[in-house]
MARTIDREN-532760 format. One record per residue (C-alpha): residue number from 0; chain; z, x, y. Coordinates in nm, 4 decimals. Example, Ala and Ser with C-alpha at 12.3 -4.5 7.8 and 13.67 -1.06 7.14 Angstrom:
BEGIN
<vexro palum="0" gupa="A" pz="0.7800" px="1.2300" py="-0.4500"/>
<vexro palum="1" gupa="A" pz="0.7140" px="1.3670" py="-0.1060"/>
***
This chain:
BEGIN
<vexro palum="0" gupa="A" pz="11.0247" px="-16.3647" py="0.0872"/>
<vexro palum="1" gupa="A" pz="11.0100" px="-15.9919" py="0.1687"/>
<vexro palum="2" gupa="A" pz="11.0363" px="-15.7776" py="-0.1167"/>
<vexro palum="3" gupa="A" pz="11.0774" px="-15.4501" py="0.0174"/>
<vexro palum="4" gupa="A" pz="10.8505" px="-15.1735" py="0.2697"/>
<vexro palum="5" gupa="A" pz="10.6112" px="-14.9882" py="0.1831"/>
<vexro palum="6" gupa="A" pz="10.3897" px="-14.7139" py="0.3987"/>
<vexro palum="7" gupa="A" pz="10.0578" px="-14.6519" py="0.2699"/>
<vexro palum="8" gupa="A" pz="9.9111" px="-14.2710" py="0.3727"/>
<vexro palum="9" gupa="A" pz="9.5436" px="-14.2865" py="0.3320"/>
<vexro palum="10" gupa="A" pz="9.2323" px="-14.1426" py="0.5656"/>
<vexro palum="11" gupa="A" pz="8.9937" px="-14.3781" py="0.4000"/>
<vexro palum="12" gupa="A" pz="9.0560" px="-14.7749" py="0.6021"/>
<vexro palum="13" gupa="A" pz="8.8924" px="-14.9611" py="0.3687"/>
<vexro palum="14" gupa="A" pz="9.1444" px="-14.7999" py="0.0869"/>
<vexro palum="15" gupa="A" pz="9.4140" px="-14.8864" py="0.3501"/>
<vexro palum="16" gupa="A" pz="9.3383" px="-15.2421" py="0.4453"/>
<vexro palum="17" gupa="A" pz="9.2241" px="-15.3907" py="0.1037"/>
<vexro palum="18" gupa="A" pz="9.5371" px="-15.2380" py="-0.0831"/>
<vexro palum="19" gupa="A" pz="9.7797" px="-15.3811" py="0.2769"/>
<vexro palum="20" gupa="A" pz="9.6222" px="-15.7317" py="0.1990"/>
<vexro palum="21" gupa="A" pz="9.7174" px="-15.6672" py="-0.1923"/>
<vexro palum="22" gupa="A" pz="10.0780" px="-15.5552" py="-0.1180"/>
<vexro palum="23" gupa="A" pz="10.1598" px="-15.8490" py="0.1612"/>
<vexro palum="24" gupa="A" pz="10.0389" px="-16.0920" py="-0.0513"/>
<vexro palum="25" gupa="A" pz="10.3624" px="-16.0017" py="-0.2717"/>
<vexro palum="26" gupa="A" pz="10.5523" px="-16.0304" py="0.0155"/>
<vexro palum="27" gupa="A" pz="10.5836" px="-15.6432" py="0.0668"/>
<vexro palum="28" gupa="A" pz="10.5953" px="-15.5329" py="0.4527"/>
<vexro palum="29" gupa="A" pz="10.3243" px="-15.2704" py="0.4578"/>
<vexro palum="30" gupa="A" pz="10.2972" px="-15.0156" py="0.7539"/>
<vexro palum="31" gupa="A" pz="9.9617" px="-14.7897" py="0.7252"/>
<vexro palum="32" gupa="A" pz="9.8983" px="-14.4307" py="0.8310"/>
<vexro palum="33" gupa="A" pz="9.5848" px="-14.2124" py="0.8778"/>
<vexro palum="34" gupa="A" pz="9.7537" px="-13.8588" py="0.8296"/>
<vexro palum="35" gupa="A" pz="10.0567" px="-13.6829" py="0.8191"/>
<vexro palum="36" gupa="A" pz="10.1845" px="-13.6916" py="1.1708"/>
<vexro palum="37" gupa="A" pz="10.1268" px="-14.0780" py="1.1360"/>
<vexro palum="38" gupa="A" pz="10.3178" px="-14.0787" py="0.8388"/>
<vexro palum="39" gupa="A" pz="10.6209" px="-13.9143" py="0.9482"/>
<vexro palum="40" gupa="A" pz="10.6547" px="-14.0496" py="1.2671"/>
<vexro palum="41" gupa="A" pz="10.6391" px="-14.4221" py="1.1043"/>
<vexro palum="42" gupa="A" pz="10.8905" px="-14.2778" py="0.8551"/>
<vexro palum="43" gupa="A" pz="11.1318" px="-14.2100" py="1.1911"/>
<vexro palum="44" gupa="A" pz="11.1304" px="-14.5777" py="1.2730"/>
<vexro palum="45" gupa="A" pz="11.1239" px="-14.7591" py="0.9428"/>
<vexro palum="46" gupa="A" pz="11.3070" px="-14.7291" py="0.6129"/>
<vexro palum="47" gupa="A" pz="11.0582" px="-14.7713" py="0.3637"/>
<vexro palum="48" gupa="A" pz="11.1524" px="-14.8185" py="-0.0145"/>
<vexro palum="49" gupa="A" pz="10.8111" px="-14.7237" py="-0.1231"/>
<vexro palum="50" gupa="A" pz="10.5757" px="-14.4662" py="0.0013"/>
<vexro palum="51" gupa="A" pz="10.2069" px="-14.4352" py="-0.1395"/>
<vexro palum="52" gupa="A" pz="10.0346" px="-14.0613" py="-0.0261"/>
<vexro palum="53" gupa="A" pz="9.6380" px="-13.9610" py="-0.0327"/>
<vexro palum="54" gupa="A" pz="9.6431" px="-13.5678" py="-0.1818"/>
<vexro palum="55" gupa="A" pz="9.3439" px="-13.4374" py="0.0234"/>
<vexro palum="56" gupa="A" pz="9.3815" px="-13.5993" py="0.3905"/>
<vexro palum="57" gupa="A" pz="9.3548" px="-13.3568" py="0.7145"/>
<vexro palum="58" gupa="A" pz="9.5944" px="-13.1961" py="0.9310"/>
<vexro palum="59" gupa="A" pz="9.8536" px="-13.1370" py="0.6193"/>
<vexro palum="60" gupa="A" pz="9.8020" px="-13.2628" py="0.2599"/>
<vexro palum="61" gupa="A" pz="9.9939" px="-13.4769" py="0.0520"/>
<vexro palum="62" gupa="A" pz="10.2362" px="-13.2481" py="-0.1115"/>
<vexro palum="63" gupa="A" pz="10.3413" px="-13.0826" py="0.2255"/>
<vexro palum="64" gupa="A" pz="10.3788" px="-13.5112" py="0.3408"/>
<vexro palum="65" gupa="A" pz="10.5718" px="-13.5832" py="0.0741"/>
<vexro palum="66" gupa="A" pz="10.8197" px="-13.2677" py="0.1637"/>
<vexro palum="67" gupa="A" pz="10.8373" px="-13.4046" py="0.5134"/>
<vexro palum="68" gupa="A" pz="10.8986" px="-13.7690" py="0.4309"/>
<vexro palum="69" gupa="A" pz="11.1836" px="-13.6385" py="0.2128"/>
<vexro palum="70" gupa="A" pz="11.3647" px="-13.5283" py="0.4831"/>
<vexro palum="71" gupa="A" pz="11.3673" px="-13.8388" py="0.6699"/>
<vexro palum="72" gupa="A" pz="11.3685" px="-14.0962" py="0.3783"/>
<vexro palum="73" gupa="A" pz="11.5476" px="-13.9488" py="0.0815"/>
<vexro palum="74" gupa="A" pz="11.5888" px="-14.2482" py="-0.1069"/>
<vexro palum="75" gupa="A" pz="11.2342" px="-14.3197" py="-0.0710"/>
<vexro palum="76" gupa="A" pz="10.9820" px="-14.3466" py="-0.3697"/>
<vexro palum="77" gupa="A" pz="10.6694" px="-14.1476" py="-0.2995"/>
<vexro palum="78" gupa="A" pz="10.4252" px="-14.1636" py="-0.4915"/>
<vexro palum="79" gupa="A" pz="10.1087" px="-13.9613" py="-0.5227"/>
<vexro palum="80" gupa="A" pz="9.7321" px="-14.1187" py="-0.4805"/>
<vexro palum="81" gupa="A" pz="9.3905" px="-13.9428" py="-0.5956"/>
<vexro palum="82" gupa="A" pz="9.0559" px="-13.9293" py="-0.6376"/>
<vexro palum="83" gupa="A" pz="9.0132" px="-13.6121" py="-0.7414"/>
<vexro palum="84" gupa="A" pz="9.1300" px="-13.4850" py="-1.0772"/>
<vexro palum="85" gupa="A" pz="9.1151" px="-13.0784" py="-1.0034"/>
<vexro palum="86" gupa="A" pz="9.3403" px="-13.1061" py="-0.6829"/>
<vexro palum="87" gupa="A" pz="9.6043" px="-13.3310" py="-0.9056"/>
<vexro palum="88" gupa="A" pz="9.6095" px="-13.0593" py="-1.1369"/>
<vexro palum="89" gupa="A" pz="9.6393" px="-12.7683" py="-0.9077"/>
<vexro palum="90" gupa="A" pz="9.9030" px="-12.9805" py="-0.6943"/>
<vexro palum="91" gupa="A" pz="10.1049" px="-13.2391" py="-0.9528"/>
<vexro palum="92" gupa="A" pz="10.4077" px="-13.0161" py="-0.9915"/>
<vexro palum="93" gupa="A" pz="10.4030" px="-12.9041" py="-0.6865"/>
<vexro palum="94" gupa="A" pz="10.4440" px="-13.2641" py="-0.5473"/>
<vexro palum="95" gupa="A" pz="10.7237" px="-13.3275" py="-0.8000"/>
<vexro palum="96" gupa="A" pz="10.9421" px="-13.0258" py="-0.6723"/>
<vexro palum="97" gupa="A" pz="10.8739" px="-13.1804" py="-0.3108"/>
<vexro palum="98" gupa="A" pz="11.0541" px="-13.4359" py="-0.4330"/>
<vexro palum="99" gupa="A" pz="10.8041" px="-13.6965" py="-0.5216"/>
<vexro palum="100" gupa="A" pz="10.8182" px="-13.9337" py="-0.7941"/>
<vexro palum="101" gupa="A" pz="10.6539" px="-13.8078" py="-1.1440"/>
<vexro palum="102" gupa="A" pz="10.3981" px="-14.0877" py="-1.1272"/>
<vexro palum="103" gupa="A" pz="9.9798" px="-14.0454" py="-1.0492"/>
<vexro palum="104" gupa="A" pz="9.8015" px="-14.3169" py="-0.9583"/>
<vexro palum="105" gupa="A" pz="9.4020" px="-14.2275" py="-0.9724"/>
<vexro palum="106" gupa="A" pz="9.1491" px="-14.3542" py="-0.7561"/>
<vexro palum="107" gupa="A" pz="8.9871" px="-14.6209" py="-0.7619"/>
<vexro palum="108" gupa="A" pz="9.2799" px="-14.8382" py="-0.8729"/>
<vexro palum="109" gupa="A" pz="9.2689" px="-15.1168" py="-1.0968"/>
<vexro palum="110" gupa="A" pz="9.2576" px="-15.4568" py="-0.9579"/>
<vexro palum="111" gupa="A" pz="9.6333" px="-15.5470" py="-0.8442"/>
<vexro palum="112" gupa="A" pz="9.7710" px="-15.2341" py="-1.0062"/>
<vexro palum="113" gupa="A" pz="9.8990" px="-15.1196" py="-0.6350"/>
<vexro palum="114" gupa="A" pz="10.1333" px="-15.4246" py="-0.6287"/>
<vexro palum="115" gupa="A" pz="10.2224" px="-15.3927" py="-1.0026"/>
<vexro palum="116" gupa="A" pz="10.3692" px="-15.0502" py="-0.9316"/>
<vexro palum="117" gupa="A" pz="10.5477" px="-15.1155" py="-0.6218"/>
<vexro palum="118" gupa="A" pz="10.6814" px="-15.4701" py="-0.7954"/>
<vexro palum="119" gupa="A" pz="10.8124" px="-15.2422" py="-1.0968"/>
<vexro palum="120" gupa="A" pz="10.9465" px="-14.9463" py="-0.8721"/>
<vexro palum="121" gupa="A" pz="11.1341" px="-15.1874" py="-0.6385"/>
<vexro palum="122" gupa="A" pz="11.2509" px="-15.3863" py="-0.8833"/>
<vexro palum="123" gupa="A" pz="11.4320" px="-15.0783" py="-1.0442"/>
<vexro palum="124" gupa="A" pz="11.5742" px="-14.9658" py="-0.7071"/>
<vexro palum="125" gupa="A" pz="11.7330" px="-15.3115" py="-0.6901"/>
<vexro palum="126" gupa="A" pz="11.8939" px="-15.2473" py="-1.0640"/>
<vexro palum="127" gupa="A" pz="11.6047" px="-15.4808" py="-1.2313"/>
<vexro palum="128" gupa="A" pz="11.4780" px="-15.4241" py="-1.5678"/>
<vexro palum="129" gupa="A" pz="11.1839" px="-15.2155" py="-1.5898"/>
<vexro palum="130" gupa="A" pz="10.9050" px="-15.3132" py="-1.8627"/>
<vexro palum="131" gupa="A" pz="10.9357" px="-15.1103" py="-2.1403"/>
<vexro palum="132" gupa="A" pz="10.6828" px="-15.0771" py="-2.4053"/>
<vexro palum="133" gupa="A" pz="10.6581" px="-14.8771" py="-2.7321"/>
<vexro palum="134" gupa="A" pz="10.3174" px="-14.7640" py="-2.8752"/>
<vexro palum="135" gupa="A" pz="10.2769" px="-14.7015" py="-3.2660"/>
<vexro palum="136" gupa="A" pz="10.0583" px="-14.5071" py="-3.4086"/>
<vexro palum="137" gupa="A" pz="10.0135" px="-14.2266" py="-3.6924"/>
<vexro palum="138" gupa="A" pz="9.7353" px="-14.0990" py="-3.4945"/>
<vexro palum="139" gupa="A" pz="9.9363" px="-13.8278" py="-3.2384"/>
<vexro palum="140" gupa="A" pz="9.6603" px="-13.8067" py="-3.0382"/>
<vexro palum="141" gupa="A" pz="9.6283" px="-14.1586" py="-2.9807"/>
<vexro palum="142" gupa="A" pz="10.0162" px="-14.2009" py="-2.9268"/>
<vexro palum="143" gupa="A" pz="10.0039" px="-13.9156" py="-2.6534"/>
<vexro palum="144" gupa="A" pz="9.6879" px="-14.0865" py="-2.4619"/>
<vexro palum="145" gupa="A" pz="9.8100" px="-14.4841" py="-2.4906"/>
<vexro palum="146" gupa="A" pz="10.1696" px="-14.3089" py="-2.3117"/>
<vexro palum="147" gupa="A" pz="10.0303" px="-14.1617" py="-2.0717"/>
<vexro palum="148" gupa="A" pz="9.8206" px="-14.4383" py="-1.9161"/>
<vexro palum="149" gupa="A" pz="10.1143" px="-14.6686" py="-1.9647"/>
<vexro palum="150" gupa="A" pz="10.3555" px="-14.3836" py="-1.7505"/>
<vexro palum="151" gupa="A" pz="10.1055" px="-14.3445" py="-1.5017"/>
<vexro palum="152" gupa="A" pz="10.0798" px="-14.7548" py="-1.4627"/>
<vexro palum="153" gupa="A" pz="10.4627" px="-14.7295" py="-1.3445"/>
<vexro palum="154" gupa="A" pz="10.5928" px="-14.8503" py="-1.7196"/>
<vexro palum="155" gupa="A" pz="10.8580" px="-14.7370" py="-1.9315"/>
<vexro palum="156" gupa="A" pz="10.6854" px="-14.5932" py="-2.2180"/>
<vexro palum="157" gupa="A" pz="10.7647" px="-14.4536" py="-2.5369"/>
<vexro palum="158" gupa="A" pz="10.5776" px="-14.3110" py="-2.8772"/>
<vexro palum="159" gupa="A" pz="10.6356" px="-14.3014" py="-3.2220"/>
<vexro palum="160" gupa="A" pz="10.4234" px="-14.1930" py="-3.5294"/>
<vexro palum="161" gupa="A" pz="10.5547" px="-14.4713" py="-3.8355"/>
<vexro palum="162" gupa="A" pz="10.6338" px="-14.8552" py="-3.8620"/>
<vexro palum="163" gupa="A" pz="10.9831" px="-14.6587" py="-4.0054"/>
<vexro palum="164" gupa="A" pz="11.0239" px="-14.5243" py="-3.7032"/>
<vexro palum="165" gupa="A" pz="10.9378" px="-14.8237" py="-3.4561"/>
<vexro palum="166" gupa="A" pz="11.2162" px="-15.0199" py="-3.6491"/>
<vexro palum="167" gupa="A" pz="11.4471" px="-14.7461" py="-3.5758"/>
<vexro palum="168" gupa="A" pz="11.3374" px="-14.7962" py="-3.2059"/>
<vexro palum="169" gupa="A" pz="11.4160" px="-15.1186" py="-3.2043"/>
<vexro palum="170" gupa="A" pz="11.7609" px="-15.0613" py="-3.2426"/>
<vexro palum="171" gupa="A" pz="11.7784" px="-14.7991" py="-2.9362"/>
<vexro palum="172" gupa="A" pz="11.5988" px="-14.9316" py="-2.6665"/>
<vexro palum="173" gupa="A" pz="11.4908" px="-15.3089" py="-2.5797"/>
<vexro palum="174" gupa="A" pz="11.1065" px="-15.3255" py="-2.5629"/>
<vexro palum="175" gupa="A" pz="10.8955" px="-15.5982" py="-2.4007"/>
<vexro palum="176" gupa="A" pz="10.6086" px="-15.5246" py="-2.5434"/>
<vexro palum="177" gupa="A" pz="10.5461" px="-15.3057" py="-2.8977"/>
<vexro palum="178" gupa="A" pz="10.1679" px="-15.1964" py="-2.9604"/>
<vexro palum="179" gupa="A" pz="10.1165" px="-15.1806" py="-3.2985"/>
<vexro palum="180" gupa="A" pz="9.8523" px="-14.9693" py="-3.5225"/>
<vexro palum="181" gupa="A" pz="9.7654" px="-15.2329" py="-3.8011"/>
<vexro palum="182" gupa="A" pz="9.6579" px="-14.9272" py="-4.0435"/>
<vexro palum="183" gupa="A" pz="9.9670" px="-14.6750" py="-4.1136"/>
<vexro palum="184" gupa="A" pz="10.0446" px="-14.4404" py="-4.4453"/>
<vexro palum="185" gupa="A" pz="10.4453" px="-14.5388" py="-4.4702"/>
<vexro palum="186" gupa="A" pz="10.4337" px="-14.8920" py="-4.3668"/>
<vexro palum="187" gupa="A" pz="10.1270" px="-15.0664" py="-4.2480"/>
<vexro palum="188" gupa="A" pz="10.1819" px="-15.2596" py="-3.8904"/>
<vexro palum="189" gupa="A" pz="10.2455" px="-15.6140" py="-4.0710"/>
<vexro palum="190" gupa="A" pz="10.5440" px="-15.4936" py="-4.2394"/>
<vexro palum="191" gupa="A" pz="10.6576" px="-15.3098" py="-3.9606"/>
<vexro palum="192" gupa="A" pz="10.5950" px="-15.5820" py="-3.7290"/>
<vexro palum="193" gupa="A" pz="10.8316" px="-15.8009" py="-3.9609"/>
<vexro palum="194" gupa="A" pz="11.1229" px="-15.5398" py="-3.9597"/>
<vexro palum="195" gupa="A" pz="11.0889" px="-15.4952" py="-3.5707"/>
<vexro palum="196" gupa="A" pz="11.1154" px="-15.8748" py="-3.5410"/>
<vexro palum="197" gupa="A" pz="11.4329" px="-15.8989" py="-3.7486"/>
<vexro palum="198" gupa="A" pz="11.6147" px="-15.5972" py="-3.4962"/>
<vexro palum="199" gupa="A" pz="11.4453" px="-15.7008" py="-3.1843"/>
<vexro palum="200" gupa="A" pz="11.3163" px="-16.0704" py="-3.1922"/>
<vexro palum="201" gupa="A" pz="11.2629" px="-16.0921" py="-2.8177"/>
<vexro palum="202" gupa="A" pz="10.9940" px="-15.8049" py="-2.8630"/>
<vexro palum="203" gupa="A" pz="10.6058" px="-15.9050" py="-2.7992"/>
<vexro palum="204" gupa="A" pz="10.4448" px="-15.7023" py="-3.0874"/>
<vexro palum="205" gupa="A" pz="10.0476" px="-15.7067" py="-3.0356"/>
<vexro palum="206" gupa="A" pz="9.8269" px="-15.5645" py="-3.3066"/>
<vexro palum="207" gupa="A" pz="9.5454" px="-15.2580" py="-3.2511"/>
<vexro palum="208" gupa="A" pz="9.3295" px="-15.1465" py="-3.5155"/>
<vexro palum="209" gupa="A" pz="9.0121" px="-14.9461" py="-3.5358"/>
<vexro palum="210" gupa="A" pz="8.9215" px="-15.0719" py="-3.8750"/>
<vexro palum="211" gupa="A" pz="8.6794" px="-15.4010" py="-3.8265"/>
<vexro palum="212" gupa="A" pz="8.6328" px="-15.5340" py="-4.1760"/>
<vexro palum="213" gupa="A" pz="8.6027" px="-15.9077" py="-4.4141"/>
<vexro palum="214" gupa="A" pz="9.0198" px="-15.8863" py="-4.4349"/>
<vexro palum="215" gupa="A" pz="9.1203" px="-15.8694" py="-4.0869"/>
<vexro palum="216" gupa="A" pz="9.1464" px="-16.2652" py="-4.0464"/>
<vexro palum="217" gupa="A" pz="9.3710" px="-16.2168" py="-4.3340"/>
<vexro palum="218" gupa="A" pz="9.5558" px="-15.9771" py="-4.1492"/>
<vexro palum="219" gupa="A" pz="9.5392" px="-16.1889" py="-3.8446"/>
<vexro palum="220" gupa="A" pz="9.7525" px="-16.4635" py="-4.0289"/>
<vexro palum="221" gupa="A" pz="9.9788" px="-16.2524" py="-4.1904"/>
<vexro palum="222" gupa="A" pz="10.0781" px="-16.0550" py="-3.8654"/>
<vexro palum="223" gupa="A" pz="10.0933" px="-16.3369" py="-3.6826"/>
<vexro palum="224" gupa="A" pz="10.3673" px="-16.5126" py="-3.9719"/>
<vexro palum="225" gupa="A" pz="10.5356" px="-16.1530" py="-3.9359"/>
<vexro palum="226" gupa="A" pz="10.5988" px="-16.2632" py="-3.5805"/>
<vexro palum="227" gupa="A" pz="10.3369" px="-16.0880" py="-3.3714"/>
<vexro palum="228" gupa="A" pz="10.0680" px="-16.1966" py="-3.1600"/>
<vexro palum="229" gupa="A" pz="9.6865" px="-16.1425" py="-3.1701"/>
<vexro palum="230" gupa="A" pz="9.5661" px="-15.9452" py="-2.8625"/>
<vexro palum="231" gupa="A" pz="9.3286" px="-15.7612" py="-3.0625"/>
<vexro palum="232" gupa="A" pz="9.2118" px="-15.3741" py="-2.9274"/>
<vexro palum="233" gupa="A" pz="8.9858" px="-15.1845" py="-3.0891"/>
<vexro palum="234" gupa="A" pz="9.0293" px="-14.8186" py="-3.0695"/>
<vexro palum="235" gupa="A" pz="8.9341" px="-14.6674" py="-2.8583"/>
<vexro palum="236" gupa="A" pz="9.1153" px="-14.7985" py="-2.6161"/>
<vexro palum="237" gupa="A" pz="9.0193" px="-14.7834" py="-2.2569"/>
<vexro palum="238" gupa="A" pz="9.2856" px="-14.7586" py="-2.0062"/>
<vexro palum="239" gupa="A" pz="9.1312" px="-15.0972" py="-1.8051"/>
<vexro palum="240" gupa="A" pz="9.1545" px="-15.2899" py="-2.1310"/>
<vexro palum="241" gupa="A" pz="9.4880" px="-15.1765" py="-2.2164"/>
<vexro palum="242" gupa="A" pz="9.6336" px="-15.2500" py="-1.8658"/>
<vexro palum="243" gupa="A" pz="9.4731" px="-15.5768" py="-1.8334"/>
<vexro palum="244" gupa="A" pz="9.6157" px="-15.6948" py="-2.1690"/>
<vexro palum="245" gupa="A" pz="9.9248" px="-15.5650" py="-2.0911"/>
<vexro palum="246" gupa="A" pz="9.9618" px="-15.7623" py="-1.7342"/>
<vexro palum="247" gupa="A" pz="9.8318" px="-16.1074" py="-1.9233"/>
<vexro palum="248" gupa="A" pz="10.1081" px="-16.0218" py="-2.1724"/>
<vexro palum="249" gupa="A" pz="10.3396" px="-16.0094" py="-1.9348"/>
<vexro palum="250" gupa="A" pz="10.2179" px="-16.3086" py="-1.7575"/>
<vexro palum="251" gupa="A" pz="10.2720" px="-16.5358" py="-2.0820"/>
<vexro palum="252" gupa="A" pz="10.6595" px="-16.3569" py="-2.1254"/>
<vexro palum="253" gupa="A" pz="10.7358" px="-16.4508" py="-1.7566"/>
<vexro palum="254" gupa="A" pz="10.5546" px="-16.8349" py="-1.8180"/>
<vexro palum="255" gupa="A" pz="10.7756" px="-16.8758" py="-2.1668"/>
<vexro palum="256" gupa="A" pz="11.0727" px="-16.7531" py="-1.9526"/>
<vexro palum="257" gupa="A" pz="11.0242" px="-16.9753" py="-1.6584"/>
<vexro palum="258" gupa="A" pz="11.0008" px="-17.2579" py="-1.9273"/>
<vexro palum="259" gupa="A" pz="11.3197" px="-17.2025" py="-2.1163"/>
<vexro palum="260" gupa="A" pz="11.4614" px="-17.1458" py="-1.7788"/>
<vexro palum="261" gupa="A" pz="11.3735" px="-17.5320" py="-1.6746"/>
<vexro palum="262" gupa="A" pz="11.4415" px="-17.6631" py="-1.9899"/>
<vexro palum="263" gupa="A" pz="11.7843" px="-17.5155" py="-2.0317"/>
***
């Protein structure tokens, strides 16, 4: 089944052809381009959902692409691709104005995350549900960095600073997925993990904790009788760790859902 079609703008072929084998084999129709001429004049034959650009490629870079591609494709996603943190600083907004999407993926991608973004994006375009996932922590600076990776993996993300405030969450927005901070000064993440449950039972809440000591199998049972699950992290996190746990989280949801699904 064809999901959708997506151009891929790169100058490097094995970037190209790996990440075309990766996109087909989720039944995406995937049409590649060197450059910017390439680009646009595959963009005057096709009507792609999904575009991924390169920043730095010759003859015209990605921003100017993405200003081009607009023109022809304006309900097209386009999303920007790099390897090289300075030029996505210097260029980000830029890109944005031009009318691509507020989404950076950084090279070299994780393993599948290509078709994990283009699954999520087209799925949205088609009026699907896109995962959302809240990330609690006291720790601001931790809140700020978990969001960000999450954003710039193509999820809905959200941050709050208290279990207090999670639970009010939980009666805004439908999460997926809820990382919780185990240690917190107005309600630690077992209690809050219990409220959250009662508002939003349908909610995977996951533990994280950067306190390793004799009471966390303690912990461990009580979180788990609260209604969460033990994927433990250990802060702090790395963005590969996160995302992986994340995807096998998702996974399990879409296995239990399949299940019910068949046995209703």
């Amino acid at each position: 089944m064809v999901n959708g079609k997506v151009l891929l703008v790169d100058d490097e072929n094995i970037f190209l052809i790996s990440h075309k084998k990766e996109l087909e084999s989720g039944g995406f129709t995937v049409t590649l381009a060197h450059d910017g001429p390439e680009a646009i004049a595959s963009a005057k034959k096709e009507n792609f959902h999904v575009v991924y650009v390169d920043l730095v490629l010759p003859k015209m870079n990605g921003v100017e692409i993405c200003r081009q591609l607009k023109g022809i494709l304006p309900t097209a996603e386009i999303v920007l691709v790099s390897g090289h943190p300075d030029e996505i600083q210097k260029y980000q907004m830029e890109f944005i104005y031009a009318g691509g999407k507020d989404l950076i993926l950084r090279k070299p991608l994780l393993d599948q995350e290509l078709l994990r973004v283009t699954e999520s994006i087209v799925s949205r375009k088609n009026g699907g549900a896109e995962t959302r996932i809240l990330v609690v922590d006291d720790v601001q600076i931790e809140c700020v960095a978990l969001k960000k990776v999450l954003k710039e993996a193509g999820y809905d993300a959200d941050a709050v600073l208290s279990g207090t405030d999670a639970v009010r969450a939980a009666g805004q927005k439908a999460y997926d997925i809820v990382l919780m901070d185990l240690v917190m000064p107005d309600m630690d993440g077992i209690q809050a993990c219990r409220e959250f449950k009662e508002v939003s039972p349908d909610s995977t809440v996951v533990m994280f904790t950067g306190k390793i000591d004799n009471a966390l199998s303690e912990n461990e049972m009580a979180f788990t009788h609260a209604g969460g699950r033990i994927h433990y992290l250990y802060k702090p996190l790395e963005a590969d760790v996160l995302l992986s746990m994340v995807r096998k989280i998702l996974a399990e949801r879409n296995a239990e859902n399949r299940s019910r699904a068949a046995a209703g």
